[in-house]
PDB file with one MODEL, atoms N, CA, C and O in Angstrom:
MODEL        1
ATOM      1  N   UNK A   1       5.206  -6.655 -15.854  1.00  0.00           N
ATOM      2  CA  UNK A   1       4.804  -5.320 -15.479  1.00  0.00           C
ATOM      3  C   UNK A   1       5.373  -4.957 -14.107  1.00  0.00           C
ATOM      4  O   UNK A   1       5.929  -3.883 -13.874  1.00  0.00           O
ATOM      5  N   UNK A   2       5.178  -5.998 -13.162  1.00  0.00           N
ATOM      6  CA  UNK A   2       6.164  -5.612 -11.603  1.00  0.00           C
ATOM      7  C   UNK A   2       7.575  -5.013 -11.929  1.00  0.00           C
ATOM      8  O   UNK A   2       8.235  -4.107 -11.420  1.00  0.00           O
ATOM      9  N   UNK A   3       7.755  -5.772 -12.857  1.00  0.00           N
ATOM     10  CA  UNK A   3       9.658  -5.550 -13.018  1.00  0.00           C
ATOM     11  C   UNK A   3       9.822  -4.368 -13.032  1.00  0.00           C
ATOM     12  O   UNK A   3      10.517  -3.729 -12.242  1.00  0.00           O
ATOM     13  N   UNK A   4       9.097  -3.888 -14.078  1.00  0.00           N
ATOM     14  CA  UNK A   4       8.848  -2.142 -14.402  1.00  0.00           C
ATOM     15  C   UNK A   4       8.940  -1.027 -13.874  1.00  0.00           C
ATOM     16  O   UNK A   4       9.495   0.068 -13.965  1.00  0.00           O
ATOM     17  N   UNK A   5       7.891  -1.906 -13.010  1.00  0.00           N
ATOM     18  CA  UNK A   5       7.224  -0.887 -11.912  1.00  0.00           C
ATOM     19  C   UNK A   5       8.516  -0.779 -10.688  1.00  0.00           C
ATOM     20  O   UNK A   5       8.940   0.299 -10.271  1.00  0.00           O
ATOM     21  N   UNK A   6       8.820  -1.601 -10.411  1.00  0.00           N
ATOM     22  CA  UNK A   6      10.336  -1.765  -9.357  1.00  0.00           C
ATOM     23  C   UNK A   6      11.466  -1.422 -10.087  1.00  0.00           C
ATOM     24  O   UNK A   6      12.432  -1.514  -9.330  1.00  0.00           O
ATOM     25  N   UNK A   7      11.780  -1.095 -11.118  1.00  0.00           N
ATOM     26  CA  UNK A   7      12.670  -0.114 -12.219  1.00  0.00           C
ATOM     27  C   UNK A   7      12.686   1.019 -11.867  1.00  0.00           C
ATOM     28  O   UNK A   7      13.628   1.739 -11.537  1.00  0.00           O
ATOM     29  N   UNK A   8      11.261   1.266 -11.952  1.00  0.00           N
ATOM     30  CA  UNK A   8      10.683   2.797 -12.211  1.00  0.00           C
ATOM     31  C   UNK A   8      10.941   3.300 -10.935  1.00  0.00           C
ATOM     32  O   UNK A   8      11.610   4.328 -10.829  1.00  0.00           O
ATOM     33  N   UNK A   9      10.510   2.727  -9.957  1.00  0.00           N
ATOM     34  CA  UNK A   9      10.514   2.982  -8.586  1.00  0.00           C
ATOM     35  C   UNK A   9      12.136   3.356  -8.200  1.00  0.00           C
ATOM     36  O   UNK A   9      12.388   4.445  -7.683  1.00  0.00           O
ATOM     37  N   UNK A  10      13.398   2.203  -8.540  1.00  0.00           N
ATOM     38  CA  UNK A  10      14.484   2.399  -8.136  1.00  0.00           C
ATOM     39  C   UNK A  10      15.068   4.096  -8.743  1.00  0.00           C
ATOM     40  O   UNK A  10      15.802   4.898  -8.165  1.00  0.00           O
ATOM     41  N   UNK A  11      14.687   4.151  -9.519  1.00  0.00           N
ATOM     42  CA  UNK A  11      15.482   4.918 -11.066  1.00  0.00           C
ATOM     43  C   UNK A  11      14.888   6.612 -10.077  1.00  0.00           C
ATOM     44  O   UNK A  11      15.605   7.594  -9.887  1.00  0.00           O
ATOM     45  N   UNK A  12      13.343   6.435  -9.600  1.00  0.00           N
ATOM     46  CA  UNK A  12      12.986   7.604  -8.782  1.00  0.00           C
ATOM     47  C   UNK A  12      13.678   7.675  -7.620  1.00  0.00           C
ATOM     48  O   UNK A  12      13.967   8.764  -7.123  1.00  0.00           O
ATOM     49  N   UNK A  13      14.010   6.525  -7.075  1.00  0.00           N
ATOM     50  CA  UNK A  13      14.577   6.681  -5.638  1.00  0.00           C
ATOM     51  C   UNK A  13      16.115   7.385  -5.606  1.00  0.00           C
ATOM     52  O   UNK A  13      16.421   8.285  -4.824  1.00  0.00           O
ATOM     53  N   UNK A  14      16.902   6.871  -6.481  1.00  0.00           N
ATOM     54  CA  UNK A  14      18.083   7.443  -7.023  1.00  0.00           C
ATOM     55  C   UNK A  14      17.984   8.670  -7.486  1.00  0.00           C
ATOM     56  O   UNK A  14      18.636   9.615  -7.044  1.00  0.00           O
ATOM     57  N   UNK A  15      17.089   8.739  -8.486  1.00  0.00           N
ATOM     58  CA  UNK A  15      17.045  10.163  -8.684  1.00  0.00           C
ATOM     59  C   UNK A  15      16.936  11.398  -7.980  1.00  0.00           C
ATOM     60  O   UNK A  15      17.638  12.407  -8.042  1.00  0.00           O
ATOM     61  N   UNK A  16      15.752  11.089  -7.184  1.00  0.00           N
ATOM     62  CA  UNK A  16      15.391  11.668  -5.791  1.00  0.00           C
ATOM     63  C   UNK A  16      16.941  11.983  -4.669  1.00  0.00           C
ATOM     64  O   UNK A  16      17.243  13.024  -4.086  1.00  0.00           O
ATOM     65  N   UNK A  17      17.312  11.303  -4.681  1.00  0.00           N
ATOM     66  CA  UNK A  17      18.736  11.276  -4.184  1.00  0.00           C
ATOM     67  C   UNK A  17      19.611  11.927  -4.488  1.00  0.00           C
ATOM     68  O   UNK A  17      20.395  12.499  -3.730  1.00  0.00           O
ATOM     69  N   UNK A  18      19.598  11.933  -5.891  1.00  0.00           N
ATOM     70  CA  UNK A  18      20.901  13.126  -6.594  1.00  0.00           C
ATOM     71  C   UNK A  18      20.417  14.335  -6.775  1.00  0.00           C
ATOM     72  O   UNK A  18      21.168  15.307  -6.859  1.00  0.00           O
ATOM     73  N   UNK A  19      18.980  14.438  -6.867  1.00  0.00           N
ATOM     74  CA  UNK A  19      18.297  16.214  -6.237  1.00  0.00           C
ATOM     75  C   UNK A  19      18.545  16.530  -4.798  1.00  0.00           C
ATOM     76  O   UNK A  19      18.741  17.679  -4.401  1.00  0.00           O
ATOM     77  N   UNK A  20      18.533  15.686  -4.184  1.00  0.00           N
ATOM     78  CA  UNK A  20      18.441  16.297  -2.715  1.00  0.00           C
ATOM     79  C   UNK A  20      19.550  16.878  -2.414  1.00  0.00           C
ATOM     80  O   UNK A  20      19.608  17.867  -1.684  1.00  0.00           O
ATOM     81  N   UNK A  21      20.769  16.191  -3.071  1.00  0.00           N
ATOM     82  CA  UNK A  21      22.176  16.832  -3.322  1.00  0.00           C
ATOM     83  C   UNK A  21      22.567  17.868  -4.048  1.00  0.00           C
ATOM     84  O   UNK A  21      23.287  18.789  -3.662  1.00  0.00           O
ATOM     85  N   UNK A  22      22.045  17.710  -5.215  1.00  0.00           N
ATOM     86  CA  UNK A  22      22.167  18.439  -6.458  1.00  0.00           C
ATOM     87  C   UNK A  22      21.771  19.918  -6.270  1.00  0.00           C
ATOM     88  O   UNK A  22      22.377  20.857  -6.787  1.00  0.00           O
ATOM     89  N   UNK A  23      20.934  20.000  -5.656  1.00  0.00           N
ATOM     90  CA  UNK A  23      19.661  21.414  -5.456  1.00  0.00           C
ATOM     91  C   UNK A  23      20.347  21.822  -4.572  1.00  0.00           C
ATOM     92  O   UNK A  23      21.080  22.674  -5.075  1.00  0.00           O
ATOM     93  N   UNK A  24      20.525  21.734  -3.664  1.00  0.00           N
ATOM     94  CA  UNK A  24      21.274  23.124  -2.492  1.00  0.00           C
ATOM     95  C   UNK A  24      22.641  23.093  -2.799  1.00  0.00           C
ATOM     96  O   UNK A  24      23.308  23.832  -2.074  1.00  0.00           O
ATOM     97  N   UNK A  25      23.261  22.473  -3.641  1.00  0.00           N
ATOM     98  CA  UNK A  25      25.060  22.364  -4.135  1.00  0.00           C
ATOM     99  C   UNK A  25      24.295  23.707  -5.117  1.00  0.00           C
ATOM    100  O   UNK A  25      24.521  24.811  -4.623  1.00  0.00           O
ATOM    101  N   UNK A  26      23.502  23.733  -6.320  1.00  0.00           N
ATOM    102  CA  UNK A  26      23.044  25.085  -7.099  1.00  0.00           C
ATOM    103  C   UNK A  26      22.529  25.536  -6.842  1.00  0.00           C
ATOM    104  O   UNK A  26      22.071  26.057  -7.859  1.00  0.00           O
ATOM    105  N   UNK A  27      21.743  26.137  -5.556  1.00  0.00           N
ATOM    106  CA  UNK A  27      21.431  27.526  -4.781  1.00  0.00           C
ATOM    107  C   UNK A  27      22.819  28.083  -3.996  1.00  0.00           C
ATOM    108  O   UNK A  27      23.091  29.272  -3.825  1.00  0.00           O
ATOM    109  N   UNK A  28      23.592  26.980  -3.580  1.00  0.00           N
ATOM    110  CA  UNK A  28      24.397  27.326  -2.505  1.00  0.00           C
ATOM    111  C   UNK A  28      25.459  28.474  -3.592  1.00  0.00           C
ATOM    112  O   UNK A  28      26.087  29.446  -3.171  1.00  0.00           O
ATOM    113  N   UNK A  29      25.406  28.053  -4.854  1.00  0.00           N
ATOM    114  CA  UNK A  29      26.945  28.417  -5.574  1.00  0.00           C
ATOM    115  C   UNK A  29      25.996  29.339  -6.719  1.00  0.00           C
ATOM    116  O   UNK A  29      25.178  29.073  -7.600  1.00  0.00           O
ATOM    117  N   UNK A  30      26.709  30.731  -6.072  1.00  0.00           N
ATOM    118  CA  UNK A  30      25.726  31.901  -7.359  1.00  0.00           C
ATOM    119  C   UNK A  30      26.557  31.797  -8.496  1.00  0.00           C
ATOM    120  O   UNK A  30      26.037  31.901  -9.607  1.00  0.00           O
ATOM    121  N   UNK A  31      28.006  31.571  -8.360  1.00  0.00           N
ATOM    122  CA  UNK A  31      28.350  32.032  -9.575  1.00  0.00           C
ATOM    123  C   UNK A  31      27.878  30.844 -11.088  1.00  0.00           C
ATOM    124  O   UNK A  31      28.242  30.844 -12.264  1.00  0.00           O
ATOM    125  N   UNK A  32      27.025  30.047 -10.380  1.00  0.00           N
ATOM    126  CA  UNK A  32      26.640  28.239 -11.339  1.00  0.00           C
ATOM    127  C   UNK A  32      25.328  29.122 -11.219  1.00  0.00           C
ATOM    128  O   UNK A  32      25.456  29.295 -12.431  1.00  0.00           O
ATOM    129  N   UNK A  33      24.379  29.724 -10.957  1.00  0.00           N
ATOM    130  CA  UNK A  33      23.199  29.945 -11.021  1.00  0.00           C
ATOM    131  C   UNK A  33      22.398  30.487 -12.499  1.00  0.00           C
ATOM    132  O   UNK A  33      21.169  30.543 -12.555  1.00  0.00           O
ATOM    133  N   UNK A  34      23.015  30.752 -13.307  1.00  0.00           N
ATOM    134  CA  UNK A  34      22.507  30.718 -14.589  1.00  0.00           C
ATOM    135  C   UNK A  34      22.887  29.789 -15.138  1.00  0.00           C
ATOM    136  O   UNK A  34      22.326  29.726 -16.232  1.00  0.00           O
ATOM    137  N   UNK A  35      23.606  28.937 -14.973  1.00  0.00           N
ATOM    138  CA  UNK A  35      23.783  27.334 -15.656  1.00  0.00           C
ATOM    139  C   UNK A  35      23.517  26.168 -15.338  1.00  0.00           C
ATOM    140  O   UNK A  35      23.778  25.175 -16.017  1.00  0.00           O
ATOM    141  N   UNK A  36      22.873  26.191 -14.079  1.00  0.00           N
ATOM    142  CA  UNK A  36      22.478  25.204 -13.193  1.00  0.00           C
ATOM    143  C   UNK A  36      20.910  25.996 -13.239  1.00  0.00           C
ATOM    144  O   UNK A  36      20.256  24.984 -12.988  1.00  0.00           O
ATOM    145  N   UNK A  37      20.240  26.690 -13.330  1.00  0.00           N
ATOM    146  CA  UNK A  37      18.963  26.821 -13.471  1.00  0.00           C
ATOM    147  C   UNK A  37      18.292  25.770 -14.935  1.00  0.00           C
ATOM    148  O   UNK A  37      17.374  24.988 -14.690  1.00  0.00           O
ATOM    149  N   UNK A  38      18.602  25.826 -15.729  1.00  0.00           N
ATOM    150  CA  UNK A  38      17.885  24.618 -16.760  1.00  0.00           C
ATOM    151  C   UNK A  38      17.657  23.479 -16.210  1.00  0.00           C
ATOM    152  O   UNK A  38      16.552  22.940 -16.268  1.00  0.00           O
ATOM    153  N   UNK A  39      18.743  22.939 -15.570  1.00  0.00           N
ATOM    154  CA  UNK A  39      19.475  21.501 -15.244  1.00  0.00           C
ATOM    155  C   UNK A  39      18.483  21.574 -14.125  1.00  0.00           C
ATOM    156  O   UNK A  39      18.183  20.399 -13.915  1.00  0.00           O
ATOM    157  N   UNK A  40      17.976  22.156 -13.495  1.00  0.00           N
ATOM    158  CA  UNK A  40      17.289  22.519 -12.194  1.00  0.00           C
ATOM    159  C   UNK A  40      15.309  21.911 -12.995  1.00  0.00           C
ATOM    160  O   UNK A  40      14.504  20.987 -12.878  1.00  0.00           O
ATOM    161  N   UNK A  41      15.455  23.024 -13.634  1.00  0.00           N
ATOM    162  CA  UNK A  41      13.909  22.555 -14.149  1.00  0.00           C
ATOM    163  C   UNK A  41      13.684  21.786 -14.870  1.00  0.00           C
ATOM    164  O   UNK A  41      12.475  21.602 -15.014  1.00  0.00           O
ATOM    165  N   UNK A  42      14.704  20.818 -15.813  1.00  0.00           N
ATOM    166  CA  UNK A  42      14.638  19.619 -16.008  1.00  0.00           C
ATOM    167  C   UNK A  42      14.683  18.610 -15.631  1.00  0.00           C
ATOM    168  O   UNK A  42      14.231  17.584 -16.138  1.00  0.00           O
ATOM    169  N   UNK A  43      15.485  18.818 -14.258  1.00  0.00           N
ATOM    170  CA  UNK A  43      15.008  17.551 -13.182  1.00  0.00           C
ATOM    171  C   UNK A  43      14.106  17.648 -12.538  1.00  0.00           C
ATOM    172  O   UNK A  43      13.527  16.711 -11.988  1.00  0.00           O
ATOM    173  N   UNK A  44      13.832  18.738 -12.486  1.00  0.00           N
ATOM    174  CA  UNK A  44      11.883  18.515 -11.456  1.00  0.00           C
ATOM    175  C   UNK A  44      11.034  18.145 -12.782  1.00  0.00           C
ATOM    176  O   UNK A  44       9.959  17.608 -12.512  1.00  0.00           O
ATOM    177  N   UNK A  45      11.267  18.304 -14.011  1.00  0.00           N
ATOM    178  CA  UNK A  45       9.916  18.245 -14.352  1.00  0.00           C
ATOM    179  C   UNK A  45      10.034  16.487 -14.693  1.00  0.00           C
ATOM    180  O   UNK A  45       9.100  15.699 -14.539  1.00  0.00           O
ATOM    181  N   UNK A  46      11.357  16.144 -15.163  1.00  0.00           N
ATOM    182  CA  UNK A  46      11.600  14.642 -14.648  1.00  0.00           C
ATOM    183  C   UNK A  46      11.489  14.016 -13.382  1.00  0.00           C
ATOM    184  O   UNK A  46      11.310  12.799 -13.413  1.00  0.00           O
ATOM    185  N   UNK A  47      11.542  14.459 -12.492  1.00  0.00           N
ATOM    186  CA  UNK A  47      10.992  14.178 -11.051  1.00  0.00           C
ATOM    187  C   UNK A  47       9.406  13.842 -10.833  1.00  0.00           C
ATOM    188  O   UNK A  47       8.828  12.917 -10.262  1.00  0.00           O
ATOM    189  N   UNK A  48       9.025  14.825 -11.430  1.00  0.00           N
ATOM    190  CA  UNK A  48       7.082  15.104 -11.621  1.00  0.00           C
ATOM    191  C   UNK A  48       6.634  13.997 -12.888  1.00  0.00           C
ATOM    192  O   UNK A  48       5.413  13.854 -12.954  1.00  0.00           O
ATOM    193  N   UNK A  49       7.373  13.253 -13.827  1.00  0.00           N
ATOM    194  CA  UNK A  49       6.874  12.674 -14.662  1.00  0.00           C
ATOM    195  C   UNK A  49       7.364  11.204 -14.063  1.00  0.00           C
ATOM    196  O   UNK A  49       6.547  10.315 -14.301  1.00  0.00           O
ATOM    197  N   UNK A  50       8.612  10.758 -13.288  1.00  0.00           N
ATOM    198  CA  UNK A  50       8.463   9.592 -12.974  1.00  0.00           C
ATOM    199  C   UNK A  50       7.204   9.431 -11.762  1.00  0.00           C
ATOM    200  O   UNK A  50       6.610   8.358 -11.656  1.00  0.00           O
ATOM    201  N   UNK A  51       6.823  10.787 -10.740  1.00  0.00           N
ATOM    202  CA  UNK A  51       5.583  10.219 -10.093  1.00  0.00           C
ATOM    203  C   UNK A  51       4.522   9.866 -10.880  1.00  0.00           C
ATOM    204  O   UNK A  51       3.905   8.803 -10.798  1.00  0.00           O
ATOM    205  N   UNK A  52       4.317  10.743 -11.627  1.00  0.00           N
ATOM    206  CA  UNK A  52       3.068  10.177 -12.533  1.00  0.00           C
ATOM    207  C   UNK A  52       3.103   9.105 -13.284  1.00  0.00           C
ATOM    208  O   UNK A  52       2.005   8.630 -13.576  1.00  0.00           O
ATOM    209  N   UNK A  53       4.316   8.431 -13.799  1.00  0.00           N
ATOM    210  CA  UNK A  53       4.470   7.321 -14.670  1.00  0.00           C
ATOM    211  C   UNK A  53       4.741   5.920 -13.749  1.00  0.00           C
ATOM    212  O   UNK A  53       4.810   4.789 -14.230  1.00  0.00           O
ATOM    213  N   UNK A  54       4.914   6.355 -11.918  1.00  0.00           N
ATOM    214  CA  UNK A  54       4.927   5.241 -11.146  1.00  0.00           C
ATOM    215  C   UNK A  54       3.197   5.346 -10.631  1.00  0.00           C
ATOM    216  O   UNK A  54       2.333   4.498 -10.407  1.00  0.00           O
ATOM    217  N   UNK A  55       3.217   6.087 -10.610  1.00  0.00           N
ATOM    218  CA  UNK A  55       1.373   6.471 -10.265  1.00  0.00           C
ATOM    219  C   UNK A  55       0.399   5.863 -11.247  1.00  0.00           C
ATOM    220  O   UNK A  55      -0.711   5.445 -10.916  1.00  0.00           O
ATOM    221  N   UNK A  56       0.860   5.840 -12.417  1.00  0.00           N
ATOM    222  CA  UNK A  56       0.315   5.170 -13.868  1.00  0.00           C
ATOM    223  C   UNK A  56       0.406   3.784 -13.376  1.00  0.00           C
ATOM    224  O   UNK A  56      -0.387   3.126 -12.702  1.00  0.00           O
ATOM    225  N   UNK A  57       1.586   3.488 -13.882  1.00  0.00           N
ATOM    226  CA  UNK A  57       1.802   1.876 -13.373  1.00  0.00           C
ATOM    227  C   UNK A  57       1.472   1.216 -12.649  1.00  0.00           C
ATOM    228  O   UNK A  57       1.279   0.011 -12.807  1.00  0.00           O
ATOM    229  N   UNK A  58       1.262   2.124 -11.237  1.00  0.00           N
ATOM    230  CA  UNK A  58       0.368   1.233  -9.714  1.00  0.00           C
ATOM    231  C   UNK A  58      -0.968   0.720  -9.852  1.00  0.00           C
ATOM    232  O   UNK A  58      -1.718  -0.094  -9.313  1.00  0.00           O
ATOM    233  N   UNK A  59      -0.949   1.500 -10.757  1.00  0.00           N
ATOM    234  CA  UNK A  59      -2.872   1.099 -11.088  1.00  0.00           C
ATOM    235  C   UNK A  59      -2.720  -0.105 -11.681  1.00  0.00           C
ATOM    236  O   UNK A  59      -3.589  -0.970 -11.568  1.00  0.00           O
ATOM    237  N   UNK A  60      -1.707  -0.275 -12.313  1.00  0.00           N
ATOM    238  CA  UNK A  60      -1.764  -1.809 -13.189  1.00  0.00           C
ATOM    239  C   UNK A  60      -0.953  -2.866 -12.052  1.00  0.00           C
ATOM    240  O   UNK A  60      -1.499  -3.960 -11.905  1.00  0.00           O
ATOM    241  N   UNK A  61       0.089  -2.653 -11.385  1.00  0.00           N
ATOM    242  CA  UNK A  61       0.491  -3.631 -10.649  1.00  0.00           C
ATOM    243  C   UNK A  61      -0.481  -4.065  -9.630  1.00  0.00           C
ATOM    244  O   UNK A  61      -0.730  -5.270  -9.588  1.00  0.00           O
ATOM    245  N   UNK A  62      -1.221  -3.067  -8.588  1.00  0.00           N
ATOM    246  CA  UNK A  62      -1.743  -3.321  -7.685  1.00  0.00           C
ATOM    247  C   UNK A  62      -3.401  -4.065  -8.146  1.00  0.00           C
ATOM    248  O   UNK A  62      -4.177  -4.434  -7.265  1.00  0.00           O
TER     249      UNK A  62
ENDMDL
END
């Protein structure tokens, strides 16, 4: 279950990483702004489900 949980953790940290990039590269560029809006709310709502699924898991590692 640790392994998992330190998976889960890396996979957010990375991820987290390629939004922080990702997101002002598609505000910055209007003419991507209707094609980069999906791609936009599918990574937050993947963003919002690995906290909750590392938030899940802590309860079992810790």
């Amino acid at each position: 279950m640790t392994i998992i949980f330190q998976l889960l953790l890396t996979v957010f940290v990375l991820f987290s990483f390629v939004l922080l990039v990702g997101v002002p590269v598609a505000y910055a560029s209007p003419s991507y702004w209707n094609q980069s809006k999906p791609l936009l709310l599918a990574g937050s709502v993947l963003w919002v489900l690995l906290i909750l699924a590392i938030g899940a898991l802590n309860s079992f590692v810790a």
